[in-house]
C-alpha positions in Angstrom: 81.1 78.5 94.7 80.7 79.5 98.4 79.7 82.8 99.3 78.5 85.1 102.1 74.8 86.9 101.9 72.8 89.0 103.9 69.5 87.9 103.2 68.5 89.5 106.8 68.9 93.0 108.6 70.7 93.0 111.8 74.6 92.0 112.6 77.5 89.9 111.1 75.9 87.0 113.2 72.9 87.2 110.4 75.1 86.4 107.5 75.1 83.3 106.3 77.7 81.1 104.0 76.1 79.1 101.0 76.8 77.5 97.9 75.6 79.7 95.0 76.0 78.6 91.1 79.1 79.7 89.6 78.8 82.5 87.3 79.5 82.7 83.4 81.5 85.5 81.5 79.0 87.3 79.2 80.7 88.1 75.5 82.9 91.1 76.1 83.1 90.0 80.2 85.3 88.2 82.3 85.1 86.1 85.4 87.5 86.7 88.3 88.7 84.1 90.6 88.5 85.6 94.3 90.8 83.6 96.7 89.8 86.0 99.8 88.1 89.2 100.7 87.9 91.1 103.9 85.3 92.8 105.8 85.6 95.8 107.7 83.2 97.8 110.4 81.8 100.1 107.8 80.8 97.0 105.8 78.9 95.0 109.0 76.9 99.0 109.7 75.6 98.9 106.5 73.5 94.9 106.9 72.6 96.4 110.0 70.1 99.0 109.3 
């Protein structure tokens, strides 16, 4: 699966898209399929610190 980290302080131009392992339900836990997600400013002032 494909996701976005911040493996770096400093702006949105430090995030980076990779390809992670999918994860696995734990008994008693479910996995959620995520078609899309959006960032907003508060979310970019808090990688930039």
């Amino acid at each position: 699966m494909r996701a976005v980290l911040s493996k770096v302080t400093g702006g949105p131009e430090t995030l980076v898209v990779e390809d992670i392992p999918s994860p696995e339900a734990k008994p008693g836990h479910a996995v959620i399929s995520v078609k899309a997600v959006g960032v907003n400013f508060p979310d970019v002032l808090m990688i930039e610190d």
